[in-house]
N, C-alpha and C positions, 0 to 999 in steps of 0.2 A: 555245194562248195566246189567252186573250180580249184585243182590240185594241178602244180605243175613239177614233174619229176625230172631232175636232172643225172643223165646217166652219164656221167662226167668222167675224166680224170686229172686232177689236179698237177700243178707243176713243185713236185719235191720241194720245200723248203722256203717257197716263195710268196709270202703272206699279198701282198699286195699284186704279184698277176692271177690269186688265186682270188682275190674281192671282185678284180675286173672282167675277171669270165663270169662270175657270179651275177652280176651287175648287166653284164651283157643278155645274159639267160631269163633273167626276172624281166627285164625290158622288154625281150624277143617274143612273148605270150602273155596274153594278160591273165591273170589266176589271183582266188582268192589268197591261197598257200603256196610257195614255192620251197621245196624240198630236196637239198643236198646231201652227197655222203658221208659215210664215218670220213671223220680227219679230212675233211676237204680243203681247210683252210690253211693245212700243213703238208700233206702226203702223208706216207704209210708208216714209210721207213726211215725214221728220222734219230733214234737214240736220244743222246741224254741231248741232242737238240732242241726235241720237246718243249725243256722249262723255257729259253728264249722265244719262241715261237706264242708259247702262251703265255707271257707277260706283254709281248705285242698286239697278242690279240686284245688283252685285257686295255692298255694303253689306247690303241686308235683303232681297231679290228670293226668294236661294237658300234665307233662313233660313225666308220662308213656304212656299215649294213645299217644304222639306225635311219641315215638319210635315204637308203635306197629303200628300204620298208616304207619310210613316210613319203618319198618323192614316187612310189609306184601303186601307192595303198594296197601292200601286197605284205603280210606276215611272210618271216624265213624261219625254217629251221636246217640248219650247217654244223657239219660236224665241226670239231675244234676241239686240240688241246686248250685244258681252263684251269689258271692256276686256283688249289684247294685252299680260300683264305683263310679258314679255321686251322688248317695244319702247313707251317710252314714250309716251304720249298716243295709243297708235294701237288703234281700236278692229276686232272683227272683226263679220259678218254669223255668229250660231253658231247649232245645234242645242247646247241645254241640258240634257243626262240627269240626272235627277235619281230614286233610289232608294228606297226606303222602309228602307231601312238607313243612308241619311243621304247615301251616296257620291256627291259630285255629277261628273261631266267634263263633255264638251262637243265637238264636230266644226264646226271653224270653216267656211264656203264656200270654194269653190277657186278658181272662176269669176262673176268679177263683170260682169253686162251694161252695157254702155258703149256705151250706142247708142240711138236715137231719144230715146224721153222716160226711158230709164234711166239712171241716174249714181252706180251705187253706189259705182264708185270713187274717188269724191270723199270718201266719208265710210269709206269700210271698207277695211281690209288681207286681202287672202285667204292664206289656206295652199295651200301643197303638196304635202301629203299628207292622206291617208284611210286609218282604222284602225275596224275593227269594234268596238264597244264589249261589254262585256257585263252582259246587263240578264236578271235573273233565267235565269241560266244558258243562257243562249242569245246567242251574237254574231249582233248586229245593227250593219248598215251605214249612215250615216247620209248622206243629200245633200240640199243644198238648192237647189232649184228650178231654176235655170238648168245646174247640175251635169249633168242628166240627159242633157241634149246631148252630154256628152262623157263616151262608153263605157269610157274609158278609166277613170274615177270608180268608176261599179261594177266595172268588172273589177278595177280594186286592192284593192276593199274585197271579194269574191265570193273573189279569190287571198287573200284575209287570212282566208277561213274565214268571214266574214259567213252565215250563216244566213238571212237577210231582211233587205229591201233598205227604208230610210224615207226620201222623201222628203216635204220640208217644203217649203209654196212660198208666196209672194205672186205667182200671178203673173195676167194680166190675160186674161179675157173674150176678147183676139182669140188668145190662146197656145194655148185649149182645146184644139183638135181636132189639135196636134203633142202637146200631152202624151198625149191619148188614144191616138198611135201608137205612141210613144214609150216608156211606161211598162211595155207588155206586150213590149216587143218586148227590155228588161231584164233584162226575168223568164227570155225565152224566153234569151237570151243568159248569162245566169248560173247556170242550171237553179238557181231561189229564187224565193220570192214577192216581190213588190214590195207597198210601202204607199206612197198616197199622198194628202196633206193639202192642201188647198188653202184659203185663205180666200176669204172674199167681203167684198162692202162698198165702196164709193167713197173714194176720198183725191185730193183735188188733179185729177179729172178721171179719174183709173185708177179703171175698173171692173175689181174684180177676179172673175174667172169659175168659181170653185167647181171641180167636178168630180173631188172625193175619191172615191177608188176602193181596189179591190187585187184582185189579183192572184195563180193560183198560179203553180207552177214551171213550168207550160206554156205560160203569159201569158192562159189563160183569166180573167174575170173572177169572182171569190166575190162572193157575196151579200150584201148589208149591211144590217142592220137600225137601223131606225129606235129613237132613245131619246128620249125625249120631254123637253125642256129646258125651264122654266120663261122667258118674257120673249124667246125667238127669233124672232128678224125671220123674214119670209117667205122668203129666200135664205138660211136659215142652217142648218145640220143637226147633230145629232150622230147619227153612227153605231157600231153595235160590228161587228165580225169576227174570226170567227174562223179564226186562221193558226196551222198546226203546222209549227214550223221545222226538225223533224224530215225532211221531206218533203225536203228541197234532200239528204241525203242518202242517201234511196232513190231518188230521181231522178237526180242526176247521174251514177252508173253505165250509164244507159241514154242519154246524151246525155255523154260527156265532155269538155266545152266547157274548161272550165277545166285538165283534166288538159293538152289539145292544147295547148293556151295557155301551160301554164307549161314545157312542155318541147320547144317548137317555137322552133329558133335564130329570133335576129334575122334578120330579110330584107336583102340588101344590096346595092346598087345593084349591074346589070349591067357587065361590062366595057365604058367605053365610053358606059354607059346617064347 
């Protein structure tokens, strides 16, 4: 599976110059997957602007990423505020799948940062759960950004059969060198590749710090090749790579991480303890 990662940054607030670099980018590289960051189809920092942004998305968002999936045979997943239909006016922080057969879903975040200059909980509702999606015959795992901290995220989605692991991030210049440990150490933990998308680009003071990568089932880094983007700022990249999600099961037999995991009783407190 050719993967094409877009190390982007988005224009604040702007739904429709944010389809068109998207569009430009899917075009630019031919890939089985092309993968954008947290919020890419809104920017970072945006407040209670959020709910407007994702009822456009909902409106005409999906109906152009549907054309550019079917006019490039190319699956996307894009970050995007997505309004929660089951809970009125409440929006969520999503990964967006969208098909080249039309089919769109979506993997809302789980874990919102609430702390120093982060406040997503102010604007976004998180989910509860994580289910592998499947995107030209292959289940893939979807997390975004702060997710990764807690292993429990891929290990429900690696127990759901996930194939490969996607993480999507906005996150900031001083976060680098924990995702850098962090992201292989996923991989190593769910015997599966990990993808990871980062933006770059300034909002309100957050420098965001790039550092798209991936990863195979041993947390070794793959190689990623450069696609040459028309109009790319100097911190901006598009990469492809190539992931065989096949590999999480000739590998996991030789590491049975997950088998241990799904048939090792709960731990329970000592007598006393």
């Amino acid at each position: 599976m050719r993967l094409l990662l877009g190390q982007l940054a988005p224009v604040r607030g702007d739904l429709d110059r944010n389809l068109a670099r998207l569009e430009t980018a899917v075009r630019a590289g031919r890939s089985d997957l092309a993968i954008f960051p947290e919020l890419f189809l809104s920017g970072y920092t945006l407040g209670d602007r959020f709910h407007a942004i994702a009822a456009t998305v909902a409106e005409r968002g999906t109906e152009t990423l549907r054309r550019v999936a079917r006019e490039t045979e190319t699956a996307i997943v894009v970050g995007a505020p997505l309004v929660v239909y089951d809970r009125r006016g409440e929006v969520a922080n999503a990964a967006l799948v969208v098909l080249p057969s039309g089919a769109v879903t979506s993997q809302s975040k789980r874990y919102l940062p609430n702390f120093g200059p982060f406040e997503e909980g102010l604007a976004f509702t998180p989910t509860d759960t994580s289910r592998p999606v499947e995107v030209l015959g292959h289940r893939v795992g979807l997390e975004i950004c702060y997710d990764v901290f807690f292993p429990e995220v891929s290990r429900d989605l690696a127990l759901g059969g996930a194939e490969l692991l996607v993480n999507i991030s906005a996150s900031p210049v001083t976060s680098r060198r924990l995702f850098e440990r962090l992201l292989p150490a996923r991989a190593i933990e769910n015997a599966c590749p990990v993808v990871y998308v980062n933006r770059v680009g300034v909002e309100d003071g957050f420098v965001f710090g790039g550092g798209t990568g991936a990863w195979d089932s041993r947390g070794e880094p793959l190689p990623l090749e450069t696609v040459a983007l028309d109009g790319a700022a100097s911190e901006e990249g598009l990469f492809a790579v190539e992931i065989d999600p096949r590999a999480a099961a000739r590998w996991r037999p030789f590491r049975p991480i997950l088998r241990d995991a799904a048939t090792r009783p709960a731990s329970r407190p000592s007598p006393g303890g």
